[in-house]
C-alpha positions as CSV (number, residue, x, y, z in Angstrom):
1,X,86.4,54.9,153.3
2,X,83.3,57.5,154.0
3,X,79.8,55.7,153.2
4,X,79.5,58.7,150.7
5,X,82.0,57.5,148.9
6,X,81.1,53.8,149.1
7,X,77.6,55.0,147.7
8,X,79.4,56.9,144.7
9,X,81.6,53.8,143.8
10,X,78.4,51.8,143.7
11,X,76.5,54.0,142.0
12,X,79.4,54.3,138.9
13,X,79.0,50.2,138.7
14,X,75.3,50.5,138.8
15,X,75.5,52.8,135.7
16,X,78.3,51.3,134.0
17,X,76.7,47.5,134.6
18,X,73.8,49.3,132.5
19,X,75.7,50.6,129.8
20,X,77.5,47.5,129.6
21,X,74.5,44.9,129.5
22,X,72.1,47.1,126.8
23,X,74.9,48.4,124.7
24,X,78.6,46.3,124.6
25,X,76.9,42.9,125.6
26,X,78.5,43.0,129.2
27,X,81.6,43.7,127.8
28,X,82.4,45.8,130.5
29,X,81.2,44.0,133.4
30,X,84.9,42.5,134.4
31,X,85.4,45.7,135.6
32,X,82.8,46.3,138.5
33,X,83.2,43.5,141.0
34,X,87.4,44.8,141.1
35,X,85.6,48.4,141.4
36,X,83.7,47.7,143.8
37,X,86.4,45.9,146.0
38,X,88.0,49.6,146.5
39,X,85.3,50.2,148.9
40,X,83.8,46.7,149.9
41,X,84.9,43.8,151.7
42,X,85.3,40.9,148.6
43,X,82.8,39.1,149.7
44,X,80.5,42.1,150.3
45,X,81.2,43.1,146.8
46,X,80.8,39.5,144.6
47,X,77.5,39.5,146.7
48,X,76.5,42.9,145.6
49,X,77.1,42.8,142.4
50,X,74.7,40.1,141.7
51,X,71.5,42.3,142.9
52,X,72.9,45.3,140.9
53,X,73.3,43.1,137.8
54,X,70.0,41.4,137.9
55,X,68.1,44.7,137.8
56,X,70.2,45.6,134.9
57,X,69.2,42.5,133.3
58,X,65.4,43.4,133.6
59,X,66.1,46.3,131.8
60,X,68.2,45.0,129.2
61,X,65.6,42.4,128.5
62,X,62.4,44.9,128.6
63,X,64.6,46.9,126.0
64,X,65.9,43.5,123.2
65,X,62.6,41.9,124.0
66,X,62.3,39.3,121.4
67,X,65.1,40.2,119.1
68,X,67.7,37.4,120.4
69,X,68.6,34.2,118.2
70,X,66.8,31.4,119.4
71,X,69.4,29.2,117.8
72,X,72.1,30.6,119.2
73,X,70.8,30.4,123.0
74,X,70.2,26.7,122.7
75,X,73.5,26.2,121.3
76,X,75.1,28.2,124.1
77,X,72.3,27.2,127.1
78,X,74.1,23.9,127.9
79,X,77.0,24.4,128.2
80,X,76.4,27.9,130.3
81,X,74.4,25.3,132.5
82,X,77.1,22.7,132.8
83,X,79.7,25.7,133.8
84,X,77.3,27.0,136.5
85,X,77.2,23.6,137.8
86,X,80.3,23.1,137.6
87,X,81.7,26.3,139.8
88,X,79.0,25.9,141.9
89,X,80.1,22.2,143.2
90,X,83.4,23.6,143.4
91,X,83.4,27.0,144.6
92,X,84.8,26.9,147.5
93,X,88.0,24.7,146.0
94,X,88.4,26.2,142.8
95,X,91.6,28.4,142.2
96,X,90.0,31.8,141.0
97,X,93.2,32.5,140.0
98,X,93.8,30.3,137.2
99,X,90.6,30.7,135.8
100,X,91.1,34.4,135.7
101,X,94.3,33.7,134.1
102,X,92.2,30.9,131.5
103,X,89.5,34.1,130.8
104,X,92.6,36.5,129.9
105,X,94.4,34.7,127.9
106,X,91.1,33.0,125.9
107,X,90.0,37.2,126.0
108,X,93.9,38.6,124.8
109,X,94.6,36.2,122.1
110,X,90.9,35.9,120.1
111,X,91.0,39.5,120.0
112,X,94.2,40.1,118.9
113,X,93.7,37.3,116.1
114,X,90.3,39.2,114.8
115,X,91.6,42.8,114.9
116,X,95.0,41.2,112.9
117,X,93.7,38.3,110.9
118,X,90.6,38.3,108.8
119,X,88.3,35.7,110.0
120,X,87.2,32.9,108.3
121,X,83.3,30.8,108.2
122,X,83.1,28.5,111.0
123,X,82.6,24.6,110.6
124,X,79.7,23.6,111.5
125,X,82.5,21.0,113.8
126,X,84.3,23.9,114.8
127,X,81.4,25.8,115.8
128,X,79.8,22.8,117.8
129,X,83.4,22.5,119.9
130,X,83.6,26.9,120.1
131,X,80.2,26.8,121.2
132,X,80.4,24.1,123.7
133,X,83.7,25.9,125.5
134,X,82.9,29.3,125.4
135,X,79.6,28.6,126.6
136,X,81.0,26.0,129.5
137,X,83.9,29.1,130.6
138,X,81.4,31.3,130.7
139,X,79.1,29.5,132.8
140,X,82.4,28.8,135.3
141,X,83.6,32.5,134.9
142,X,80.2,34.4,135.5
143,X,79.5,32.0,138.6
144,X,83.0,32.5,140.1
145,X,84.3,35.8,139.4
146,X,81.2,37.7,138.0
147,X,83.3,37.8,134.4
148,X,81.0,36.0,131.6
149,X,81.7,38.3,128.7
150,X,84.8,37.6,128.1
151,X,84.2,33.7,126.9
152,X,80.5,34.7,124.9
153,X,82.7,37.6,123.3
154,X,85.0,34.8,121.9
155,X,82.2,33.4,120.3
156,X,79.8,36.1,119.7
157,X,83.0,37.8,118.3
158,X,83.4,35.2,115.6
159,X,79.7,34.4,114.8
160,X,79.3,37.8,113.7
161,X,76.1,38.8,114.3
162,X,74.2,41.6,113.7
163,X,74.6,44.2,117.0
164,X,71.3,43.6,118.2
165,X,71.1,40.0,117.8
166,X,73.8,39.8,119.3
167,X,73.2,42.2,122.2
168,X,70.2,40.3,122.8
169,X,70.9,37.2,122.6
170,X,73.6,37.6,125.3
171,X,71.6,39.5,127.5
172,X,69.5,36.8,127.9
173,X,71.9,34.5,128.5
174,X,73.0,36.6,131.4
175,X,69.7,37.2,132.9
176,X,69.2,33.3,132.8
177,X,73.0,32.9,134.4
178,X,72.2,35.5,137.0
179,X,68.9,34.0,137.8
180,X,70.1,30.7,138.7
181,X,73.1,32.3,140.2
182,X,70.3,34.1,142.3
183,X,69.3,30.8,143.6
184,X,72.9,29.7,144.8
185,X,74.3,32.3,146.5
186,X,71.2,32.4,148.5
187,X,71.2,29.0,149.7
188,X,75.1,29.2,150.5
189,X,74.5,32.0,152.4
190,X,76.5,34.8,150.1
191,X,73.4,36.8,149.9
192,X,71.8,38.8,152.4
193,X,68.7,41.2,151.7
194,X,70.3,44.1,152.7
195,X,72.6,43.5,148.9
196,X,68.9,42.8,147.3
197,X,67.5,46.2,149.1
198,X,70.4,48.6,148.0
199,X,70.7,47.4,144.7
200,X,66.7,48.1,144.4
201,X,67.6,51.8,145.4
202,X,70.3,52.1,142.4
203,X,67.1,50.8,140.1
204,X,66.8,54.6,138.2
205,X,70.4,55.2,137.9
206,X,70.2,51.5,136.1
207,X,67.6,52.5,133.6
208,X,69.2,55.4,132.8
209,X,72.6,53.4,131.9
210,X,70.1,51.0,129.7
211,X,69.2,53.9,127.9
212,X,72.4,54.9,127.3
213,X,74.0,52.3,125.9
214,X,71.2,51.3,124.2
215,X,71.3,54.8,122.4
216,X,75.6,54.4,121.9
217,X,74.4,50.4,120.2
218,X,71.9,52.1,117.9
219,X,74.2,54.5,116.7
220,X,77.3,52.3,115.6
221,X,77.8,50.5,112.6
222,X,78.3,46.5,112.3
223,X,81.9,47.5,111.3
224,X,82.6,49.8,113.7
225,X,81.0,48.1,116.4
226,X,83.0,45.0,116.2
227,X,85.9,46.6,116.4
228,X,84.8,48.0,119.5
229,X,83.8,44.6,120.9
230,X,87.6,43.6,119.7
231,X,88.7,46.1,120.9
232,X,86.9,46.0,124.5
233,X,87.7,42.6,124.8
234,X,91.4,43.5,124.5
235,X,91.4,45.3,127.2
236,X,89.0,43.5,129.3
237,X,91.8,40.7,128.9
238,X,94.9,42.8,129.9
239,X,92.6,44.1,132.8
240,X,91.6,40.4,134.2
241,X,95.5,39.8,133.7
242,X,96.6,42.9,135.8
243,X,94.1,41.8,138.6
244,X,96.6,39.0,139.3
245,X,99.9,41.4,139.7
């Protein structure tokens, strides 16, 4: 393909990695790195997309500044830790194609059981062991395949926050994933700086997808907006799933 057409694919992610991070807590983030490989080489595009989600992040962060749940993130930080560790030992042996096919079927069947079956409180056992795994996937997922919503959506889904506790909260989580992330793919060689330079020249067209789905967040009710999420998550499962065909 044309480089003016590479530049258009890239700057669609770079607005819908906005959207997603500031208003569906990166719900939609499974989509870009697959996007992205209609243009890119994989390895190109895994290596982008890190750059172009990190300057999301700062946004996302600059815009939920102080309004995540501090007791959530350190019952979630482990485990996202011990996942990152995890993948990054065993990246280059680890079949991405079963964990894809872990991170649909964990995304497919929670969703389906909240949008059909009324939930339930959590033990505080159960919620210890949900935690723990979504948190651990996530970690795995995100370091692999660029796909951490899917696992924190499992849990996020059934803590049932407020939207933007919960928006915040995850955004953090991603911006400390990313970051060490950051540190990885740079000493393995993934990155190069010309993925960190032209995901600095997307930076406006990633504050103005902050803004927007900040303003879509603001503007849905708690109901409404977890059926979204539900809903998103759904589809984010059938989408990983379809990847594999």
């Amino acid at each position: 393909m044309t480089e003016p057409i590479q530049l258009a694919v890239i700057a669609l992610v770079v607005l819908l990695s906005g959207i997603s991070k500031s208003g569906f807590a990166g719900a939609l983030g499974a989509f870009s790195v697959p996007i992205l490989m209609m243009v890119l080489n994989p390895r190109d595009a895994i290596a982008l997309m890190l750059p172009l989600l990190i300057v999301a992040d700062v946004f996302s962060l600059k815009s939920y500044w102080r309004l995540w749940n501090v007791t959530e993130l350190k019952r979630l930080l482990p485990g996202t830790l011990v996942g990152i560790a995890l993948a990054t030992l065993f990246l280059q042996g680890v079949s991405e194609f079963w964990l894809t096919v872990v991170v649909a079927a964990m995304s497919i069947i929670f969703a389906l059981k909240s949008l059909l079956i009324k939930n339930t409180p959590e033990s505080v056992e159960h919620l210890k062991l949900l935690a723990a795994s979504t948190s651990t996937a996530a970690g795995i997922s995100t370091t692999l395949i660029h796909a951490g919503g899917p696992p924190l959506m499992v849990y996020f889904n059934a803590r049932k926050l407020e939207p933007t506790a919960y928006i915040a909260t995850v955004a953090v989580l991603f911006a400390l994933m990313n970051g060490i992330k950051l540190a990885t793919f740079s000493a393995t060689g993934l990155l190069q700086w010309q993925h960190v330079l032209l995901a600095i020249c997307f930076t406006p067209l990633a504050l103005l997808g902050n803004r927007l789905g900040v303003h879509l967040a603001k503007r849905l009710p708690k109901k409404q907006f977890l059926l979204v999420m539900n809903g998103l998550l759904l589809i984010l499962g059938v989408v990983l799933i379809g990847k594999l065909l």
